[in-house]
N, C-alpha and C positions, 0 to 999 in steps of 0.2 A: 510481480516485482521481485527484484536482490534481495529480498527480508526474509528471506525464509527460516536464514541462518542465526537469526538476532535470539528466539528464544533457549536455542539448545547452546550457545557460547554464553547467554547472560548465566544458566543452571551451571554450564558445566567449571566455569569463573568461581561462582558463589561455592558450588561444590569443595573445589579445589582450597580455596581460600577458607572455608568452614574445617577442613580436613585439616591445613594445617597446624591452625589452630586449635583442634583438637588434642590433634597428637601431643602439638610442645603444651598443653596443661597434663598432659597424661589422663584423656579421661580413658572409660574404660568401655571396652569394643564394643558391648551392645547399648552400652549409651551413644556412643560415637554415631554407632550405624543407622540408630533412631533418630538422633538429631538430625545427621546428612541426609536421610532420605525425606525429612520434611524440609528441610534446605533448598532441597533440588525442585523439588514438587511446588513449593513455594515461590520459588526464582523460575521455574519454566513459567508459572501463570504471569508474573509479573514481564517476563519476555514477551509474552504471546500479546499481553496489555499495550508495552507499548509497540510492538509488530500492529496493529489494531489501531494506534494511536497517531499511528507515523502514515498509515495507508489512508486514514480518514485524511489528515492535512492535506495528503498528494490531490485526494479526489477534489478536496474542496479549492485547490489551489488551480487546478486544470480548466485550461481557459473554456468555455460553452460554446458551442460550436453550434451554429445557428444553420436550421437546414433551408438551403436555398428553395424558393419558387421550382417544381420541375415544369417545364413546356414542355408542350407535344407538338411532335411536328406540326401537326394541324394549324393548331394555333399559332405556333410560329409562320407558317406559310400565310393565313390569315394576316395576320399583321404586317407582313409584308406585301403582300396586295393591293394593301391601301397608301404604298408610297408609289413614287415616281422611283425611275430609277435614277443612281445617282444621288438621292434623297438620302440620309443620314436619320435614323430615330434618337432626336435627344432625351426621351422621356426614360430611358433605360441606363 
């Protein structure tokens, strides 16, 4: 599926948005860089969650495709043997 991209744009979002907000309180760089990388780490599992979440809906939404009877010719030859020609099978 197009999902691939859903968990590295939800981190790199949150990132981005965690960063600025850092900066305008003025915290201080290795506090910053502590928080962003549990940020990130954080918001990629929460991506991948609903990547996961989105792909289960698809599957269960996906119509069941019912696999037909195969004939062989055999059988099909057989069954037609027993008409006349010109005969039409309505049982099918």
């Amino acid at each position: 599926m197009k999902r691939k991209l859903i968990p590295p744009f939800w981190m790199l979002l949150a990132g981005a948005v965690s960063s600025l907000i850092m900066y305008s309180l003025h915290y201080e760089t290795k506090n910053m860089l502590t928080i962003l990388l549990g940020v990130l780490i954080v918001f990629y599992m929460v991506g991948c969650l609903f990547k996961w979440m989105l792909d289960l809906f698809d599957r269960q939404n996906m119509p069941i495709v019912e696999e037909k009877e195969i004939v062989s010719e055999d059988e099909l030859a057989e069954a037609m043997a027993g008409m006349d020609e010109g005969q039409v099978d309505v049982e099918s």
